[in-house]
C-alpha positions as CSV (number, residue, x, y, z in Angstrom):
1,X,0.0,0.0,0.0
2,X,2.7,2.5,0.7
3,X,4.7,1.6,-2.2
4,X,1.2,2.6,-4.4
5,X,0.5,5.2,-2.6
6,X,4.3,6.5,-3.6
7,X,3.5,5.8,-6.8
8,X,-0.1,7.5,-7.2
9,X,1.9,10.4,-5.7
10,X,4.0,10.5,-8.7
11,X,1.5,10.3,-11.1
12,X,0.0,13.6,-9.9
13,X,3.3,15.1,-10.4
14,X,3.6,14.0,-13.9
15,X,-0.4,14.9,-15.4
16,X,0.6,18.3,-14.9
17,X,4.3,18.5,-15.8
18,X,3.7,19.9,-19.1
19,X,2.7,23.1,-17.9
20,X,4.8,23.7,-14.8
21,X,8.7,24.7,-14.6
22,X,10.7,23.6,-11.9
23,X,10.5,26.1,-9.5
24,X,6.7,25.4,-8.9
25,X,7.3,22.0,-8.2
26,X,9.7,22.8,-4.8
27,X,6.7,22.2,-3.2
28,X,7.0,18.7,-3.8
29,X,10.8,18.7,-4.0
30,X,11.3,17.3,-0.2
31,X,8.8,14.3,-0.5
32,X,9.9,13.1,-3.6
33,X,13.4,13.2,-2.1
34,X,12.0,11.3,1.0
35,X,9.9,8.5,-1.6
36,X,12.3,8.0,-4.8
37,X,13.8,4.7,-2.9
38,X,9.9,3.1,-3.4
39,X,9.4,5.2,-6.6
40,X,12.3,3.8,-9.1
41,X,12.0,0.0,-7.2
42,X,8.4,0.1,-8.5
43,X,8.7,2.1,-11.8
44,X,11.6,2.9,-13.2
45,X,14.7,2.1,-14.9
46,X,16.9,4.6,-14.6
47,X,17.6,7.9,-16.6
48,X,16.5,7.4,-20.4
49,X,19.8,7.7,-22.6
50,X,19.5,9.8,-25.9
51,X,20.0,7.7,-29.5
52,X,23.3,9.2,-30.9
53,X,23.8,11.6,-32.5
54,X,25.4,10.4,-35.4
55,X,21.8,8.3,-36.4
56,X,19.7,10.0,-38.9
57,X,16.0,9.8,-37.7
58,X,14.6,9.4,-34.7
59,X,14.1,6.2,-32.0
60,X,10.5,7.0,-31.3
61,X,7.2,5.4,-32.4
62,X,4.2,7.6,-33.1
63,X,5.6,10.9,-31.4
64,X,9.3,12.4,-30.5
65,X,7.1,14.4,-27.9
66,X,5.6,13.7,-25.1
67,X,1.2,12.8,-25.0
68,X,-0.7,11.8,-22.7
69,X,-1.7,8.4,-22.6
70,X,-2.2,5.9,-19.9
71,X,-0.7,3.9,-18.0
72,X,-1.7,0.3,-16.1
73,X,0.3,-0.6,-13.5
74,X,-0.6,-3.4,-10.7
75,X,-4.4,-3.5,-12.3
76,X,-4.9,0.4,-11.7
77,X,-5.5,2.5,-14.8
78,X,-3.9,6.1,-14.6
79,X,-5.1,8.6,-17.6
80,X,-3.5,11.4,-18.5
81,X,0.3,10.1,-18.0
82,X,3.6,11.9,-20.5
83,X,4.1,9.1,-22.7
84,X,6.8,7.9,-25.1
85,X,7.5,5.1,-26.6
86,X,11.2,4.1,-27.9
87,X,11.1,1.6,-30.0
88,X,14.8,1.2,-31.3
89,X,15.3,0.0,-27.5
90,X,11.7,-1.6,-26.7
91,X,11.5,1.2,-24.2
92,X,8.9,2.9,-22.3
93,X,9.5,6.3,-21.0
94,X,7.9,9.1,-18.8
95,X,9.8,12.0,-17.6
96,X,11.2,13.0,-14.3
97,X,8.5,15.7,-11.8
98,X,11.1,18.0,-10.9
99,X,14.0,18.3,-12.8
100,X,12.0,17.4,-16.1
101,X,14.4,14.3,-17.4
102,X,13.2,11.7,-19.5
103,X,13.3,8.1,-17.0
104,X,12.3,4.7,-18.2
105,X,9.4,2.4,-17.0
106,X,10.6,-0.8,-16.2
107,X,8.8,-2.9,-18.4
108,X,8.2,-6.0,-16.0
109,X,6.0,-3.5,-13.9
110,X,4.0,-2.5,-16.5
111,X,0.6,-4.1,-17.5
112,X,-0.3,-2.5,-19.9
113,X,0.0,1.5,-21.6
114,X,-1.9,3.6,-24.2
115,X,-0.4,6.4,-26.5
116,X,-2.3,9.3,-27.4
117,X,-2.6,7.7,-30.9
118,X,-5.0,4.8,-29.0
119,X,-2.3,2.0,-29.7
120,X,-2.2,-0.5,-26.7
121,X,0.6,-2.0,-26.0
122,X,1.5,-5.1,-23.5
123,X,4.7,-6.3,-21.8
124,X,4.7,-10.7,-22.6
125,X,7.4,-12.9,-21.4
126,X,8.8,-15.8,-23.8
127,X,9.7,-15.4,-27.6
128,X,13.1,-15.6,-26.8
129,X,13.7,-16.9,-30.4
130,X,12.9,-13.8,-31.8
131,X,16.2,-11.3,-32.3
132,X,14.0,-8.4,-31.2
133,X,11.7,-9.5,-28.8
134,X,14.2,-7.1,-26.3
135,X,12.0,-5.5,-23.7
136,X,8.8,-7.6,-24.3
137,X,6.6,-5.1,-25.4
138,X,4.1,-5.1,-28.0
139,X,0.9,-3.7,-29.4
140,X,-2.2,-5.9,-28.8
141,X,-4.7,-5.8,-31.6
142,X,-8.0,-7.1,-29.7
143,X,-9.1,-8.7,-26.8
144,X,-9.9,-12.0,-25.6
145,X,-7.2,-15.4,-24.8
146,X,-6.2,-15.4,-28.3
147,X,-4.3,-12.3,-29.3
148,X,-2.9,-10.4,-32.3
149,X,0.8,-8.8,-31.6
150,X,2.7,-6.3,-33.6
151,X,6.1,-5.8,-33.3
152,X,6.5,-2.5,-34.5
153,X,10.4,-1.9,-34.1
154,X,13.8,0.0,-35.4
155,X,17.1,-1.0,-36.6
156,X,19.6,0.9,-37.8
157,X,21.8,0.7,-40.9
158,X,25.0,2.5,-42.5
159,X,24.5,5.4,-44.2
160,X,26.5,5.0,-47.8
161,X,26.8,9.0,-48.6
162,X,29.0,11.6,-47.2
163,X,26.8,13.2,-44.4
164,X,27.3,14.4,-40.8
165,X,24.9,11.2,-40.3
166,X,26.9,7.6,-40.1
167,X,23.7,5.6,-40.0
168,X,19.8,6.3,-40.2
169,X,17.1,4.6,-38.6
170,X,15.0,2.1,-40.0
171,X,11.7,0.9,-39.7
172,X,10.4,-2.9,-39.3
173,X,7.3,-5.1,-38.6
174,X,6.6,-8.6,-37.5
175,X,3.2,-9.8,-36.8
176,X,2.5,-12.9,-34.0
177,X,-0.8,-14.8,-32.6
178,X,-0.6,-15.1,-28.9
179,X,-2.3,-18.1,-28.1
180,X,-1.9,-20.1,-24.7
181,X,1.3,-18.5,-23.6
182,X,3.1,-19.2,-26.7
183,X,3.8,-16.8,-29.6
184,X,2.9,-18.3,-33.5
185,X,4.9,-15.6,-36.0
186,X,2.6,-14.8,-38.6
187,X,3.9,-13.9,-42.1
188,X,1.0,-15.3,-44.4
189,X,-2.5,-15.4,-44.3
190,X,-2.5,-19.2,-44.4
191,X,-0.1,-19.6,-41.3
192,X,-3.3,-18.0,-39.1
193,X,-5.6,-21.0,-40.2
194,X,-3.3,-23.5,-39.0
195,X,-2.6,-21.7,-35.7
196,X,-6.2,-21.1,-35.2
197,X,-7.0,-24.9,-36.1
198,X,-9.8,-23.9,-38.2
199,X,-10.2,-24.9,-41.5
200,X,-8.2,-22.8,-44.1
201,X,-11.1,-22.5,-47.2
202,X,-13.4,-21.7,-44.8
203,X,-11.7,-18.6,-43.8
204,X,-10.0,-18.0,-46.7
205,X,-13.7,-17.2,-47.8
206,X,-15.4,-15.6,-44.7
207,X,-12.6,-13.2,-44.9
208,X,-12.7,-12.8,-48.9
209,X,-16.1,-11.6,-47.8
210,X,-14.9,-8.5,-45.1
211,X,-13.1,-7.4,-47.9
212,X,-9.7,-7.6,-46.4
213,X,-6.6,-8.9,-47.2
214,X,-3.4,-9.6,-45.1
215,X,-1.1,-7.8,-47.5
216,X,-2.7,-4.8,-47.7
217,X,-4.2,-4.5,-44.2
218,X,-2.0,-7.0,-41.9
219,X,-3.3,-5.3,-38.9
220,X,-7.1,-5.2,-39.3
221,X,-6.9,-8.6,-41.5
222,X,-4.7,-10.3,-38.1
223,X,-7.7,-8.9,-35.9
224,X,-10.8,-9.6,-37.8
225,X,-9.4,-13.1,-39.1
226,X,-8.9,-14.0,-34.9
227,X,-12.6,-12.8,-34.4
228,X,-13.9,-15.1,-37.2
229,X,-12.1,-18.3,-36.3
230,X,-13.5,-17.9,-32.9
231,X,-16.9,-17.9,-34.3
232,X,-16.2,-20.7,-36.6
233,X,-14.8,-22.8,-34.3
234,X,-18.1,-22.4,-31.9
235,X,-20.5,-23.1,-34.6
């Protein structure tokens, strides 16, 4: 209970970071002094380290900036939380009350968080086959005990002009059904069929029907082609 109410505590520093400078939160200067023991063993990882310099691009997915999103942690929802999501190092990141540096959220505390864009993503042990599984976190596409993941990540790669840059930044997508605790990488429509153990005419054509296609669409196709096999598999 302490260690939540330490971190609640933060939480109301952080919704209104944006719009304060330092010197207005002195106030809270000697309790968060007192708490940070409690605070970084529940939340964070340490100061966030900038990407080099020498990297054309950015790390970040969605925004550079900070936006509100939310933030599960322990069951308990918080709205309204400075957001950022790095995904060059599968990292998480809020930024510091007071002195207004950018700290990390350990990932193994985190349920679940929601960027201002509305993409959910979830921290998921296992996959340890998969090069850039790293941090565990990825962005859920639905709801239920079978889910779609997407592994929205960047890599880096050399630069081959003369430029102040030495590499740029890259982007890269893999696509996974969670099902039972276990991870199924999805690269083809016809791989979610066998996964799903439902028979693969059958929602070759029901999804033929939605109109979608996993080439175009991976994303909505991955979701809506979970949804149906559920269905047929009932029936």
């Amino acid at each position: 209970m302490k260690e939540i109410k330490f971190f609640i505590l933060f939480l109301v520093f952080v919704s209104s970071a944006k719009a304060q400078v330092a010197s207005d939160s002195l106030k809270y200067l000697a309790s968060y002094k007192q708490e940070i023991p409690y605070f970084q063993e529940l939340i964070t990882g340490g100061q966030y380290a900038e990407a080099p310099k020498t990297i054309e691009g950015h790390p970040f997915y969605f925004s550079r900036q900070f936006e509100n999103g939310s933030l599960q942690i322990n069951g308990i929802t918080n709205p309204q939380v400075p957001l950022m999501y790095d995904s060059y190092r599968d990292q998480v990141l809020t930024f510091h009350p007071i002195y207004n540096q950018k700290i990390l959220i350990n990932p193994e505390k985190v349920d679940q968080f929601r960027l201002a864009n509305g993409d959910r993503f979830q921290f998921f042990e296992g996959n340890s086959g998969f090069l850039y599984h790293l941090n565990g976190l990825y962005k859920v596409l639905n709801d239920g005990d079978v889910l779609g993941l997407v592994k929205e990540f960047k890599t880096t790669k050399d630069k081959n002009d003369i430029s102040k840059y030495t590499d740029i930044f890259v982007e890269k997508t893999e696509y996974f059904i969670w099902k039972k605790g276990e991870f199924f990488k999805i690269g083809k429509a016809k791989q979610i069929s066998v996964v799903l153990n439902v028979d693969k005419k059958q929602l070759k054509r029901t999804m033929k029907k939605q109109g979608v296609r996993f080439k175009s669409e991976p994303e909505k196709y991955l979701s809506l082609a979970i949804s149906e096999a559920k269905k047929l598999n009932d029936n």
